[in-house]
C-alpha positions as CSV (number, residue, x, y, z in Angstrom):
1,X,226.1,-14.7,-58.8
2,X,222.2,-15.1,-58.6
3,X,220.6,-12.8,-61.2
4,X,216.7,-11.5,-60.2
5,X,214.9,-14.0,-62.1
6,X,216.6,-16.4,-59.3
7,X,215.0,-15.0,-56.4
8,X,212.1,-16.2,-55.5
9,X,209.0,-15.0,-52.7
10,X,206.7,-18.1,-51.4
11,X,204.0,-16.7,-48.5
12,X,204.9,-18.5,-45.7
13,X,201.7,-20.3,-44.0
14,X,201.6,-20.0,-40.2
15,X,200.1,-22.5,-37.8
16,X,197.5,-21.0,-35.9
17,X,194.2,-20.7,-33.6
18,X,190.9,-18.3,-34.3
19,X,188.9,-19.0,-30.6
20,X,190.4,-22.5,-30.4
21,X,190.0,-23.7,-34.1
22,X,192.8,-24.9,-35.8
23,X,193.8,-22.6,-38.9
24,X,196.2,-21.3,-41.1
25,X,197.2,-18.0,-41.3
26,X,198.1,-16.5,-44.9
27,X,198.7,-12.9,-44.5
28,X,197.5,-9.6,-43.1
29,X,195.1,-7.6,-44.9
30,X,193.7,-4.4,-44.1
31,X,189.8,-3.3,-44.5
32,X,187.2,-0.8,-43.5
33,X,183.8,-1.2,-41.3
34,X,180.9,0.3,-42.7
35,X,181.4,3.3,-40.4
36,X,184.7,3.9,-42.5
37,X,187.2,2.9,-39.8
38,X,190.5,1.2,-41.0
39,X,191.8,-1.6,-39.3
40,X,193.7,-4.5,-39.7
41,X,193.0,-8.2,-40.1
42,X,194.5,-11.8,-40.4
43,X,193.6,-13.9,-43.7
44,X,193.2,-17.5,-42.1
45,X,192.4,-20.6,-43.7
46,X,190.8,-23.2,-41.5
47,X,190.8,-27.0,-41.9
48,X,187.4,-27.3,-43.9
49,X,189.0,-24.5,-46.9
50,X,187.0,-21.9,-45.4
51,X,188.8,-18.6,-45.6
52,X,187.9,-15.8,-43.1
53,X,189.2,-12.4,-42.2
54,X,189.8,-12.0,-38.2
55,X,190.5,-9.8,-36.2
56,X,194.6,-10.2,-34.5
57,X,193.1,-9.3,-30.9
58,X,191.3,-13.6,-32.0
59,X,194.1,-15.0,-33.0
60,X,197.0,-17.4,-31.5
61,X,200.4,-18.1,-33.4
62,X,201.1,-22.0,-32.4
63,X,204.8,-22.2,-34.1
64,X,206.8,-20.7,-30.8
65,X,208.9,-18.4,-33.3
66,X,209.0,-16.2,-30.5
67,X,211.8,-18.7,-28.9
68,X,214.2,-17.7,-31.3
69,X,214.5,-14.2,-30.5
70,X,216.7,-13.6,-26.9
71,X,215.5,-11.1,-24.5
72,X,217.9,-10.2,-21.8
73,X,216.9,-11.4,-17.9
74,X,215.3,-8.4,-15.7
């Protein structure tokens, strides 16, 4: 039997696209404006290191996970 100290949680890094650029995506973050408003945002990585927080409404999932899920024919 696996004790605790066996288990162990990577981050998985995503394949994606911020407006056409090839990144990776980390995680989801959450942040405030300067007007206080919360709202989330994707943690991306993009080919030259650069790290930026986007916004998911900018961003494009290229791995097709989607295609593992069934949905049932209309």
């Amino acid at each position: 039997m696996a004790s605790l100290s066996d288990i162990e949680i990577k981050p998985e890094l995503r394949p994606c696209l911020v407006k056409d650029k090839k990144a990776l995506f980390h995680k989801w973050g959450h942040t405030k404006n300067l007007l206080g408003q919360e709202f989330d945002v994707a943690i991306v990585e993009y080919e030259d290191g650069q790290i930026e927080e986007v916004t998911p409404n900018n961003l494009k999932f290229c791995d097709n996970r989607i295609n593992k899920y069934m949905f049932k024919e209309e």
